[in-house]
N, C-alpha and C positions, 0 to 999 in steps of 0.2 A: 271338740270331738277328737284332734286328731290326738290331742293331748292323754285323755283319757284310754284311747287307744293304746296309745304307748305304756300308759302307765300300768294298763291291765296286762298285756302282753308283758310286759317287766314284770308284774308279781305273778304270773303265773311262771313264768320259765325258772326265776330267783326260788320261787316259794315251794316250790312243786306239785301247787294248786293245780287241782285236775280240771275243775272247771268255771266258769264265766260265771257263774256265783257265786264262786268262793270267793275269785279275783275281788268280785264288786264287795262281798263282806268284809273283804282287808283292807277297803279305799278307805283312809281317813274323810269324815264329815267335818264339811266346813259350814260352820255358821255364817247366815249374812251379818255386815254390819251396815245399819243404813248411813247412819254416820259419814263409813267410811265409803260406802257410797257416793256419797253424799261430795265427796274430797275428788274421788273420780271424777264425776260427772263433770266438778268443777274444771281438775287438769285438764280433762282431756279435749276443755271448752266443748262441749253435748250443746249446752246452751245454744251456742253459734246457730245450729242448725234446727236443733228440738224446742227451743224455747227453755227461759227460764223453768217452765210449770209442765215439759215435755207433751206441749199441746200441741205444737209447729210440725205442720208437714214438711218435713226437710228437704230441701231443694224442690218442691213441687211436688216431689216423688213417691217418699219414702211413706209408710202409715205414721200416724199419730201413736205413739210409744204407749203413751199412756193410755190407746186404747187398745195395747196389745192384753192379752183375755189373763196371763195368770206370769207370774213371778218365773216359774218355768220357761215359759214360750217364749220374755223376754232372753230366759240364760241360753235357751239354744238357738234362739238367731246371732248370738253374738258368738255362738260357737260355730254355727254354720258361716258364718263371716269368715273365720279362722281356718280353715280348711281347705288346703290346699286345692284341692278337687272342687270347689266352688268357683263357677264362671262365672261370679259378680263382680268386677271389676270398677271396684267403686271406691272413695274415698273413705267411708266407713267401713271397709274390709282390712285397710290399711288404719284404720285406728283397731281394731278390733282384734286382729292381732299382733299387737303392743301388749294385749289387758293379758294379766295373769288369770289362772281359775277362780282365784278368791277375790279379785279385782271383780271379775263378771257377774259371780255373787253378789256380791257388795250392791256394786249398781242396777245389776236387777230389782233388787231389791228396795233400793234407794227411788226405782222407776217407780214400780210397785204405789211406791206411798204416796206418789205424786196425785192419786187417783183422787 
């Protein structure tokens, strides 16, 4: 999110977009790749915690990934992770911001398919 933040705040001030519409209309779209998903998941050992099939409640704690409801709600708990202003204090906050934007994509999406 914070990312995104920034990014709109830069094409507005750069661009001289007047508003938070416009901004979002000049963000480039990224397509997921599950694929490449698929390579994340791997790095960044998911498994460990989520299970190969992201069916593992991680640490005790965490939900079952793959019974998070939509490809979405996966990409913004991995942005809410990333967020400085987030008091989760967790070991997947610190892998979570590691991932790039299209990295999050990616593996959302890669979760996604696990279903």
């Amino acid at each position: 999110m914070k990312t995104k933040i920034t990014i709109l705040m830069t094409l507005l001030l750069v661009s001289g977009c007047g508003t938070y519409d416009d901004a979002l209309n000049d963000l480039p779209i990224l397509d997921a790749n599950t694929e490449a998903g698929k390579d994340v998941y791997a790095t960044y050992n998911c498994a460990g915690c989520h299970g190969n099939d992201g069916r593992t409640e991680a640490l005790g704690v965490s939900r079952i990934i793959v019974d998070i409801d939509t490809e979405r709600d996966i990409q913004n708990a991995l942005y809410t992770l990333q967020s400085v202003t987030s008091d989760r204090d967790t070991r997947m906050k610190g892998i979570a911001q590691q991932l790039s934007s299209q990295e999050i994509i990616d593996v959302a999406a890669y979760v996604a398919s696990l279903k």
